[in-house]
Backbone as CSV, one residue per row, in Angstrom:
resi,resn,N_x,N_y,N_z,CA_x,CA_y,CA_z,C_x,C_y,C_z
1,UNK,15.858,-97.328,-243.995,15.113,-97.903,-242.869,14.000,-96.941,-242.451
2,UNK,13.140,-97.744,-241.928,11.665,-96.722,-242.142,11.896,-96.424,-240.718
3,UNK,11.409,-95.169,-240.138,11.571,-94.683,-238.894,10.272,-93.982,-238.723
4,UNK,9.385,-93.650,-236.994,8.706,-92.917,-236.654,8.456,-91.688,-237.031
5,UNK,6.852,-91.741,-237.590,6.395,-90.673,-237.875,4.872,-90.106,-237.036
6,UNK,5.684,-89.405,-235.921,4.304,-88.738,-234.918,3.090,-88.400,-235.876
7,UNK,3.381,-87.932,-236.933,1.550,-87.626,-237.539,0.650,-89.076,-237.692
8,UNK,1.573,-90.530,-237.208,1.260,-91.666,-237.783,0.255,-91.854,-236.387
9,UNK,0.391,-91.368,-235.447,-0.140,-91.490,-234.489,0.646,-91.697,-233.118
10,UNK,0.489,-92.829,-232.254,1.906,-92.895,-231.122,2.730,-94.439,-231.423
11,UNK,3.716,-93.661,-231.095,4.854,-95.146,-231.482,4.616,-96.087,-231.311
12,UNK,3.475,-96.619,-230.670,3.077,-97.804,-229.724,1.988,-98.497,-231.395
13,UNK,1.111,-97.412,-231.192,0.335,-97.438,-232.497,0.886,-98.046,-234.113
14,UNK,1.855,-96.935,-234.136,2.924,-97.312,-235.269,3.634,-98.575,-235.281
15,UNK,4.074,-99.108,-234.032,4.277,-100.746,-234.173,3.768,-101.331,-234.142
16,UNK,2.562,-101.583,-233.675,1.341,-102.236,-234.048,0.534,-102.536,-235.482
17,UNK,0.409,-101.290,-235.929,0.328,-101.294,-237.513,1.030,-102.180,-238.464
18,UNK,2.668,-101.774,-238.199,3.721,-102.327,-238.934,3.804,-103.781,-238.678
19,UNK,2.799,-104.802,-237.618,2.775,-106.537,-237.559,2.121,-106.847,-239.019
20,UNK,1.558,-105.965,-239.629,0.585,-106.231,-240.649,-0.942,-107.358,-239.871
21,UNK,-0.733,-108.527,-240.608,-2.024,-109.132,-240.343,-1.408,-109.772,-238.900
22,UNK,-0.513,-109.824,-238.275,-0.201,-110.394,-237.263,-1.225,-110.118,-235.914
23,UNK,-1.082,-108.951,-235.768,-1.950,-108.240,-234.950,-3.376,-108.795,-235.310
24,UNK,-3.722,-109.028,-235.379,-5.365,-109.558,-235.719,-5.674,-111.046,-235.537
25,UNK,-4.164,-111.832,-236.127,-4.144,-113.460,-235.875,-4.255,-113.471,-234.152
26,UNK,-3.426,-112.684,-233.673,-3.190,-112.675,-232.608,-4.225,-112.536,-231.522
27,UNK,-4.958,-110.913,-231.350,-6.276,-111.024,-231.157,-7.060,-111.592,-231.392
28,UNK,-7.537,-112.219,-232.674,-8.413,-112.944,-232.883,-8.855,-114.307,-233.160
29,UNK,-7.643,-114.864,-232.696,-7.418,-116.047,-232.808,-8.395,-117.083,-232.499
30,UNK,-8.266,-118.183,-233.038,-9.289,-119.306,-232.581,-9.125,-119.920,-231.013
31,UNK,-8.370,-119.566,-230.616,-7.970,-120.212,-229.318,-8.586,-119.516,-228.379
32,UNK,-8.549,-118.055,-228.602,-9.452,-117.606,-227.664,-10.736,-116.921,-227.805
33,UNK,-10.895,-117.150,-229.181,-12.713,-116.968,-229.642,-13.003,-118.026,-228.909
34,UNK,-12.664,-119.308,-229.067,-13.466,-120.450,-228.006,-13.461,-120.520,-226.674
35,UNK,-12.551,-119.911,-226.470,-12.155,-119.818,-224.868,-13.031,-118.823,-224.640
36,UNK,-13.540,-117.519,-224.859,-14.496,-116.877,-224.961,-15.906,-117.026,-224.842
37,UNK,-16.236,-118.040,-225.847,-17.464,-118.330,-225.841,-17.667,-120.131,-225.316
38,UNK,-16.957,-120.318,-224.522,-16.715,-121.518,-223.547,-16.906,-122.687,-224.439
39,UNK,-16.425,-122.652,-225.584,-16.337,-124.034,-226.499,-15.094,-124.761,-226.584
40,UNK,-14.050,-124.237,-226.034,-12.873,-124.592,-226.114,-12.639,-126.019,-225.386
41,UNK,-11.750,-126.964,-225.876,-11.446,-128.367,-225.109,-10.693,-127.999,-223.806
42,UNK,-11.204,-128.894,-222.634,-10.143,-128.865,-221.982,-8.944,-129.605,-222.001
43,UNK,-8.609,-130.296,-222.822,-7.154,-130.970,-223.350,-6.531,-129.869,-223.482
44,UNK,-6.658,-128.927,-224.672,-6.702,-127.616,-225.489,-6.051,-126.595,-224.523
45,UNK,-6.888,-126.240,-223.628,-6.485,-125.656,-222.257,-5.810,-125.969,-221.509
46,UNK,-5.561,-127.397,-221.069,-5.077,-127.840,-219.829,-3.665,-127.714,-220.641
47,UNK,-2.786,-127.913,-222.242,-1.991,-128.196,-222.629,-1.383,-126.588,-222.278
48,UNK,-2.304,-125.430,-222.775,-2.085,-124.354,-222.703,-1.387,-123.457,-221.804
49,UNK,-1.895,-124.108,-220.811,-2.303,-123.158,-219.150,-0.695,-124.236,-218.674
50,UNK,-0.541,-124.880,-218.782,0.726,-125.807,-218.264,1.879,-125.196,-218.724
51,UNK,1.575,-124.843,-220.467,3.091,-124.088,-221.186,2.943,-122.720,-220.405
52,UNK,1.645,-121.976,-220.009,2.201,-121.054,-219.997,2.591,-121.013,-218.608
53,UNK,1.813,-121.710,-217.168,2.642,-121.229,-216.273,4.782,-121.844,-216.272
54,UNK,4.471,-122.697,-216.997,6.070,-123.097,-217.494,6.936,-122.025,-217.708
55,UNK,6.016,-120.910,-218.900,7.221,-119.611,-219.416,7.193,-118.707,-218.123
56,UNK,5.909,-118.637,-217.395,6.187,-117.568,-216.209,7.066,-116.965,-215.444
57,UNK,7.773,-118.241,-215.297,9.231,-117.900,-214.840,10.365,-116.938,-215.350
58,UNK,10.014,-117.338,-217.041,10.486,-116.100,-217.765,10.215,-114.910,-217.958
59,UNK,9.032,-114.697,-217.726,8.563,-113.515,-218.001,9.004,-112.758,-216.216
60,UNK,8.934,-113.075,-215.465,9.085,-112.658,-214.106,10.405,-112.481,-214.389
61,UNK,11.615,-113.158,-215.006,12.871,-112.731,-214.840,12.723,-111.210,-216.163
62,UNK,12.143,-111.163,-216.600,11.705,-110.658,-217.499,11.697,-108.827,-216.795
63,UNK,10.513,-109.411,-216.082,10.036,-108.080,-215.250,11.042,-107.429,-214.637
64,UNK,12.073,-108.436,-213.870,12.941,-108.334,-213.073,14.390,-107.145,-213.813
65,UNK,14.224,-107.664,-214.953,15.164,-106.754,-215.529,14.595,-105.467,-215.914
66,UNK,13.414,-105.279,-216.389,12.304,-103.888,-216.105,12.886,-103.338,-215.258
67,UNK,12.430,-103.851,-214.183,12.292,-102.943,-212.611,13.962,-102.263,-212.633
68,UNK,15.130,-102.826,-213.222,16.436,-102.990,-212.776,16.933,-101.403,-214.096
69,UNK,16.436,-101.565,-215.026,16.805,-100.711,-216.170,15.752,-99.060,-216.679
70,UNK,14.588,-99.584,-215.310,13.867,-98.334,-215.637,14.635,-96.988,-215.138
71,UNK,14.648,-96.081,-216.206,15.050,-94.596,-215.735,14.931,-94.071,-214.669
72,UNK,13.843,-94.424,-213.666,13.683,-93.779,-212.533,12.766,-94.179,-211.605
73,UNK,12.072,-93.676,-210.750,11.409,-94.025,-209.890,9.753,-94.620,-210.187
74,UNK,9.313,-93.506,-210.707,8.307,-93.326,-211.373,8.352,-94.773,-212.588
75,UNK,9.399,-95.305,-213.012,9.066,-95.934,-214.259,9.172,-97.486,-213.746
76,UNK,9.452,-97.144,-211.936,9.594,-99.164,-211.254,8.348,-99.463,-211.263
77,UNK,7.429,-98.985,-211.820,6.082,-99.448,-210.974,5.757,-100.935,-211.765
78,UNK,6.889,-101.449,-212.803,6.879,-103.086,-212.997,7.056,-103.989,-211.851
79,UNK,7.557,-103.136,-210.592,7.036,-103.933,-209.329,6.177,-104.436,-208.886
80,UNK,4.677,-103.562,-209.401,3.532,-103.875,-208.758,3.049,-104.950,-209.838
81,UNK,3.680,-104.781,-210.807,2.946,-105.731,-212.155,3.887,-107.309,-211.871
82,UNK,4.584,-107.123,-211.251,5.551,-108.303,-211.189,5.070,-109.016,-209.532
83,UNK,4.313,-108.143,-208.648,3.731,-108.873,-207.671,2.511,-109.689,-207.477
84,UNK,1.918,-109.024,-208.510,0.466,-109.865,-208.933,0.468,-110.717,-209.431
85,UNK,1.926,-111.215,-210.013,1.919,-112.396,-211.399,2.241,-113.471,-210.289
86,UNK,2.882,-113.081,-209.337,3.489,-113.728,-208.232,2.608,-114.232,-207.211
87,UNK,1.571,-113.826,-207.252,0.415,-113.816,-205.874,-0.450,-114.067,-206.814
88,UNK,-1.655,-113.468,-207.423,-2.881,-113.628,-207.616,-2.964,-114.405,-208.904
89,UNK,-1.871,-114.010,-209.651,-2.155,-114.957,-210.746,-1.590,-116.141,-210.708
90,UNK,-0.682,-116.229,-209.861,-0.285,-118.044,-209.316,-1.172,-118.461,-209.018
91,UNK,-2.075,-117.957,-207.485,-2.904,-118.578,-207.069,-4.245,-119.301,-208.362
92,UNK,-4.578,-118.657,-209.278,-5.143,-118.935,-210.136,-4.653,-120.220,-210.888
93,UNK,-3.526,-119.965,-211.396,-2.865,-121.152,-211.493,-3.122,-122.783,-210.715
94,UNK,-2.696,-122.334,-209.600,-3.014,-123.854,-208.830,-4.514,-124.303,-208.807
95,UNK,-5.461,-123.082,-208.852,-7.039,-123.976,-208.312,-6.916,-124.275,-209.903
96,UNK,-6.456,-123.847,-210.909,-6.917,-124.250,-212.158,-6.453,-125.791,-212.345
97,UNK,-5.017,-126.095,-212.067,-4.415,-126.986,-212.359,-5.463,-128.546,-211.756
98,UNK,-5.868,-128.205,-210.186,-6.630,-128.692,-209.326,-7.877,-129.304,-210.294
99,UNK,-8.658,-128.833,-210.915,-9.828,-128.689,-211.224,-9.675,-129.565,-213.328
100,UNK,-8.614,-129.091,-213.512,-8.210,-129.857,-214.801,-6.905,-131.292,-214.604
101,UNK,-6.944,-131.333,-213.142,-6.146,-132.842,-212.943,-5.155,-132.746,-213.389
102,UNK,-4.405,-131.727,-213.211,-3.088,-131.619,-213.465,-1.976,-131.097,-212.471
103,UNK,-1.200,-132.478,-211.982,-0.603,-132.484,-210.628,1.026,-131.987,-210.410
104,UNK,1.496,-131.640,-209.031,2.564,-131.223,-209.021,3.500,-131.143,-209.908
105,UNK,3.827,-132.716,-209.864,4.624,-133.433,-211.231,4.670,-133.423,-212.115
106,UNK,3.734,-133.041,-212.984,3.462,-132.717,-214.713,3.581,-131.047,-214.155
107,UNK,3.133,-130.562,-213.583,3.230,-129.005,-214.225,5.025,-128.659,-213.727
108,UNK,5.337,-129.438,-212.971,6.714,-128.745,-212.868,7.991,-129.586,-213.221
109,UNK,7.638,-130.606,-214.228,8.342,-131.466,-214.959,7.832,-131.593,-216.080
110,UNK,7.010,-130.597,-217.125,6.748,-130.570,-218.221,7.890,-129.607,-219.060
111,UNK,8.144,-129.945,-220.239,9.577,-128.966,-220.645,8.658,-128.043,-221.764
112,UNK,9.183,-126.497,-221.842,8.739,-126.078,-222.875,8.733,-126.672,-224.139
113,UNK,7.499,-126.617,-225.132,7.272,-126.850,-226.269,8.231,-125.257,-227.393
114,UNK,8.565,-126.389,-228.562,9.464,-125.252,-228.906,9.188,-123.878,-229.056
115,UNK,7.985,-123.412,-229.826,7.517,-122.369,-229.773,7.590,-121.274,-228.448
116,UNK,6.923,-122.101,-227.477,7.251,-121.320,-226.244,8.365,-120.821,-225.892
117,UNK,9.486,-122.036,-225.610,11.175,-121.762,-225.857,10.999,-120.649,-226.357
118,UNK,10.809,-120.402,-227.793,11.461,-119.298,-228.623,10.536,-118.038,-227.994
119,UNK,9.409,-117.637,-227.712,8.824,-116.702,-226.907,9.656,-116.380,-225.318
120,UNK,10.076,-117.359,-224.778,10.965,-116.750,-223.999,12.179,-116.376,-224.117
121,UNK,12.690,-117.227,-225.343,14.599,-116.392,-225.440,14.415,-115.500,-225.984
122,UNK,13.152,-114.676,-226.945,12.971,-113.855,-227.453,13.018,-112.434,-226.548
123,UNK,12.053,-112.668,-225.235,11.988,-112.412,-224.107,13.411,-111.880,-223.488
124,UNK,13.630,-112.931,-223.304,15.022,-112.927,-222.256,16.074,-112.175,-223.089
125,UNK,16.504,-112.309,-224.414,17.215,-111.500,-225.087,17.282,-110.256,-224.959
126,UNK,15.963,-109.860,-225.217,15.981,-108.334,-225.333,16.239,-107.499,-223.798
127,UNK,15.589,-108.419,-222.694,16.133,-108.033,-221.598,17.609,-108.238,-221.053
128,UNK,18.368,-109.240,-221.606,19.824,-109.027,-221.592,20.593,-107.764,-222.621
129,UNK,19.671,-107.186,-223.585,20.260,-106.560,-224.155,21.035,-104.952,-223.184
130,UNK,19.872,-105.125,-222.336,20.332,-103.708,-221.900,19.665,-102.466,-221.905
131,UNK,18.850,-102.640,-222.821,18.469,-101.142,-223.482,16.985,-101.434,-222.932
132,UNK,16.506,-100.112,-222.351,14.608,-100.237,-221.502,13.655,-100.230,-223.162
133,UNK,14.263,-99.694,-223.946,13.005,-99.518,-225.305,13.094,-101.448,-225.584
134,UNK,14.158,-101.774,-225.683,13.977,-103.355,-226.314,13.099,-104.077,-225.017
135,UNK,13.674,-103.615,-223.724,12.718,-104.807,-222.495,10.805,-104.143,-222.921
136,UNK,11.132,-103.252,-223.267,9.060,-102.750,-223.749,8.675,-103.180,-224.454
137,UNK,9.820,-103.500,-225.600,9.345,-103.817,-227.080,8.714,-105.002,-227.482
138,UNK,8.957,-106.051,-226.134,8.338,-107.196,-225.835,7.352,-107.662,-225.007
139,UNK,7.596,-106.631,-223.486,6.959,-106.881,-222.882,5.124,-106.024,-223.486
140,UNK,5.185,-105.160,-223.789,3.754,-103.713,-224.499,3.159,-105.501,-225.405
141,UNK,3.613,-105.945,-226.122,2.525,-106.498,-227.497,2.024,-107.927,-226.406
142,UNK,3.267,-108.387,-225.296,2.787,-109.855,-224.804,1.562,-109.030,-223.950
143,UNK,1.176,-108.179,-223.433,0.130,-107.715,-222.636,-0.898,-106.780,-223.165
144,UNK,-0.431,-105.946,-224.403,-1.382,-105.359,-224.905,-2.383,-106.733,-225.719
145,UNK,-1.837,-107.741,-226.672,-2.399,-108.581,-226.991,-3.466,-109.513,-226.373
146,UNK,-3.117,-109.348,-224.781,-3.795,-109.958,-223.753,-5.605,-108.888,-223.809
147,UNK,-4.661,-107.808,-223.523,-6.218,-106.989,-223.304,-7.105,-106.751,-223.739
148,UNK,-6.694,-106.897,-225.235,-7.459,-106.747,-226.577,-8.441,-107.998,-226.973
149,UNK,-7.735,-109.451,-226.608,-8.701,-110.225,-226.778,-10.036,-110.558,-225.503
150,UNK,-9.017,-110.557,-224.492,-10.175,-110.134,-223.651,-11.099,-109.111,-223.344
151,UNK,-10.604,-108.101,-223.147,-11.786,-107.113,-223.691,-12.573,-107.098,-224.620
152,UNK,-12.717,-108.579,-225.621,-13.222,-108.594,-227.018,-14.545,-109.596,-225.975
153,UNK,-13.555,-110.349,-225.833,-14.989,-111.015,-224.620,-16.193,-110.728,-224.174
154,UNK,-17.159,-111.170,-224.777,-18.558,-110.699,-224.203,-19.008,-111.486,-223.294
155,UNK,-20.116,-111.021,-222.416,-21.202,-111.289,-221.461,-21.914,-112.427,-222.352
156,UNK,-22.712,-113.559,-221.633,-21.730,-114.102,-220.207,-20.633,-114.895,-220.476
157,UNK,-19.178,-114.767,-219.681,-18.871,-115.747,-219.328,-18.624,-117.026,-219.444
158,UNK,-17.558,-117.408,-220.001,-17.906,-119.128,-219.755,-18.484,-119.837,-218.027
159,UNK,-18.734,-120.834,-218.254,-19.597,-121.178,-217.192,-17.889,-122.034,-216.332
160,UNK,-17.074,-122.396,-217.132,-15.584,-122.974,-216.290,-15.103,-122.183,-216.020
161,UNK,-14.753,-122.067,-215.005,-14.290,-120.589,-213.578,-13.030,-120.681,-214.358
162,UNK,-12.391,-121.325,-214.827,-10.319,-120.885,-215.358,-10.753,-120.391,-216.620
163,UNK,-11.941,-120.992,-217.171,-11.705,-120.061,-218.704,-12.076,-118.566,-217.999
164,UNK,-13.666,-118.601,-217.639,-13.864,-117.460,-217.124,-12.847,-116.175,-216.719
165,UNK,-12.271,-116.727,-215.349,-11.341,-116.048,-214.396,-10.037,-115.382,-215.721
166,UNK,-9.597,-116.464,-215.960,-8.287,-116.072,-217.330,-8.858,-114.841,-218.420
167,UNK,-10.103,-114.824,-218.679,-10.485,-113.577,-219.035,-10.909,-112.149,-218.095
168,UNK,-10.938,-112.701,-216.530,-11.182,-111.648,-215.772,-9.834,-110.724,-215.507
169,UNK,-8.880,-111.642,-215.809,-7.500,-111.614,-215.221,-7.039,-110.509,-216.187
170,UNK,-7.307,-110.506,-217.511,-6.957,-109.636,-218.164,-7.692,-108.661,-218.688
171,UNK,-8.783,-108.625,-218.421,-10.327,-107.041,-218.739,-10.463,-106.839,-217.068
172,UNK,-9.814,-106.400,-217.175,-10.657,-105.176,-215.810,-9.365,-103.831,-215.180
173,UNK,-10.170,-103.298,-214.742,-9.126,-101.472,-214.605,-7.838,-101.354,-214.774
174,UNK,-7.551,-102.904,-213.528,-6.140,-102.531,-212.796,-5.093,-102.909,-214.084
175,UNK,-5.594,-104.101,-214.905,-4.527,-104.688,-215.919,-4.723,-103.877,-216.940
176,UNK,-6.068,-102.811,-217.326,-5.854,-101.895,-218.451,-4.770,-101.227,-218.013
177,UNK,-4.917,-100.423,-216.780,-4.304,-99.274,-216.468,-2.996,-99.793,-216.792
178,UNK,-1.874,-100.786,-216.069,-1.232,-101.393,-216.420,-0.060,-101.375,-218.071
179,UNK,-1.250,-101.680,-218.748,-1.133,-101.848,-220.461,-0.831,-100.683,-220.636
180,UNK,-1.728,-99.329,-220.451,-1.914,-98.347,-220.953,-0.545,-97.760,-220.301
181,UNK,-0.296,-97.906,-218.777,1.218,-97.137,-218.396,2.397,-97.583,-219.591
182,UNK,2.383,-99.424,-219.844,3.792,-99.717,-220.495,3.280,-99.211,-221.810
183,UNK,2.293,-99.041,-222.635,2.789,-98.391,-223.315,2.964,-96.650,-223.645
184,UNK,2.405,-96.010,-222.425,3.217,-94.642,-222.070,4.258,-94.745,-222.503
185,UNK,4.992,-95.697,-221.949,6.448,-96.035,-221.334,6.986,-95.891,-222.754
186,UNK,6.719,-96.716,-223.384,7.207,-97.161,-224.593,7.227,-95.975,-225.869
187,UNK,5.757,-95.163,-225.608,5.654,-93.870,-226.239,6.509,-92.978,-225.708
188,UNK,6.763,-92.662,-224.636,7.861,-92.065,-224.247,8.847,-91.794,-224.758
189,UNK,9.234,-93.235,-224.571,11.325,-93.481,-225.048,11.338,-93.782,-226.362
190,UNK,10.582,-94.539,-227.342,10.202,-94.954,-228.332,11.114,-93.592,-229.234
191,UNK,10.147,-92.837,-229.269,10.724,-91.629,-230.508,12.159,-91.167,-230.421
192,UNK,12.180,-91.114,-229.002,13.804,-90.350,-228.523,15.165,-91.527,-229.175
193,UNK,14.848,-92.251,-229.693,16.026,-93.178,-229.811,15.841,-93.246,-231.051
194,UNK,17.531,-93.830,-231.860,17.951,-93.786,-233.223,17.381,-94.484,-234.059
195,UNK,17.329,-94.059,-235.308,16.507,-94.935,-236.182,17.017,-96.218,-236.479
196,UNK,17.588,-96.510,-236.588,18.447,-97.924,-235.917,18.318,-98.923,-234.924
197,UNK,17.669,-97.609,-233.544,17.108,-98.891,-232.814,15.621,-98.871,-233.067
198,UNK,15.217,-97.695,-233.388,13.467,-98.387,-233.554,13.487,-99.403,-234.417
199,UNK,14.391,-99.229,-235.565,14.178,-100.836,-236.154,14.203,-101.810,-235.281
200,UNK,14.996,-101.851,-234.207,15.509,-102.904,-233.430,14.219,-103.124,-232.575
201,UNK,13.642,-102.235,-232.162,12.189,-102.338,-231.342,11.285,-102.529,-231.974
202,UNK,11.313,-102.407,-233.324,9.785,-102.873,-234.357,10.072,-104.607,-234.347
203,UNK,11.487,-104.811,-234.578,11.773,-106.210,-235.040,11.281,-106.883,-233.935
204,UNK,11.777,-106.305,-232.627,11.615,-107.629,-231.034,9.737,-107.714,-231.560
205,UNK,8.752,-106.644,-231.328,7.626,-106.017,-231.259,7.158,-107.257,-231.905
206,UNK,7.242,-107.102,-233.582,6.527,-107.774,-234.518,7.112,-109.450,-234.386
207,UNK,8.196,-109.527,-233.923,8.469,-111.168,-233.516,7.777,-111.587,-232.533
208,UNK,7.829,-110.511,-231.523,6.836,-111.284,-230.121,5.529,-111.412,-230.555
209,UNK,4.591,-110.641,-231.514,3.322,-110.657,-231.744,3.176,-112.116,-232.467
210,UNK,4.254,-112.291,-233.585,4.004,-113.402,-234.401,4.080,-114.865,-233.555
211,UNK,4.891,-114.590,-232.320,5.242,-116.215,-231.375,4.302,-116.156,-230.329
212,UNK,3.588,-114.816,-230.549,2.096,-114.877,-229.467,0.993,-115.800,-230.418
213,UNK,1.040,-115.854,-231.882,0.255,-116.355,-232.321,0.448,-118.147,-232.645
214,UNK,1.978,-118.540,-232.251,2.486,-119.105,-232.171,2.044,-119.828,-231.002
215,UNK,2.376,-119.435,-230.156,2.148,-120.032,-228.761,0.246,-120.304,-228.506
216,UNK,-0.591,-119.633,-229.168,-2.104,-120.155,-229.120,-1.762,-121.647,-229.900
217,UNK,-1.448,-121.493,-231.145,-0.805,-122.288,-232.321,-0.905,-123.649,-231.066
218,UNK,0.216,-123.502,-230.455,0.517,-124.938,-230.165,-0.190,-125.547,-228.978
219,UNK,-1.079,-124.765,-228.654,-1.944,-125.504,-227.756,-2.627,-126.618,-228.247
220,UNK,-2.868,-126.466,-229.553,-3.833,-127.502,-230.067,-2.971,-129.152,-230.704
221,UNK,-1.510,-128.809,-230.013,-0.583,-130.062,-230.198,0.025,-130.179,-231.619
């Protein structure tokens, strides 16, 4: 079993590498090259933005087990990342839903599409597992993946405030800084643990990247 090698660079790095072409489907996907350059359908979107505030819930129970398994004081600060998802990025949520005609009733009586499903038990697993390297090992690629395509985003703007905003949401200081702490985090604890479980943290890593590409995947029905 292949295990961490610091001259490879940082563990975070090293699992990233090891998605092979995943990492790149992922970033570079068609879903959000268009969303980018404001060509994207709003069917496309509206299908999108519905699954995902659907998984939110998961990912917040998600966080919840973060905050519960971090080592120490210093490592809760998934509090502050778990209050924004709660406040500012809800609120985003609703004017979006507003504006693409999509009402109480469909967004909170729509059932996950399977793919999604499997992005959250994937999710939820590793945070029942117990162990803080497996709750990173999922949460580092669902948010580093975020930053990377948006930060790929150029000037200007789409001219539709939810495509727009959904790329503001993820390029700017507070959500780098963010990225860059979990995967501290992850560089951290990453090396210190058995070669046995980094397998176990490459495997969650490179599955969540592949059902991130998954989950663009099924926007398009």
């Amino acid at each position: 079993m292949e295990s961490f090698d610091p001259s490879a660079g940082s563990f975070t790095e090293w699992l990233r590498d090891r998605t092979g072409g995943l990492w790149q489907q992922a970033t570079e996907h068609p879903f959000t090259k268009t969303l980018a350059d404001d060509t994207l359908e709003d069917s496309v979107y509206r299908r999108y933005l519905i699954q995902d505030y659907v998984f939110i819930e998961s990912l917040v129970t998600v966080l919840g087990y973060a905050v519960a398994l971090a080592p120490d004081m210093a490592a809760k600060r998934f509090s502050g990342f778990l209050a924004a998802i709660t406040s500012e990025e809800n609120d985003y949520f609703l004017r979006s839903f507003d504006a693409l005609g999509v009402d109480e009733e469909e967004r909170n009586s729509t059932p996950m599409l399977p793919q999604i499903q499997a992005f959250a038990d994937l999710m939820l697993d590793a945070a029942r597992s117990g162990a803080y390297e497996e709750v990173l090992a999922v949460i580092v690629p669902a948010e580093w993946v975020y930053l990377s395509w948006a930060k790929a985003a150029k000037h200007p703007y789409p001219k539709r405030f939810y495509l727009a905003e959904w790329i503001q949401l993820h390029d700017n200081p507070i959500f780098e800084e963010i990225v860059y702490w979990l995967r501290s985090e992850l560089d951290r604890v990453g090396p210190s643990v058995s070669i046995q479980q980094q397998g176990k943290v490459l495997e969650r890593f490179s599955r969540l990247v592949e059902l991130e590409v998954a989950f663009f995947d099924a926007a398009y029905g």
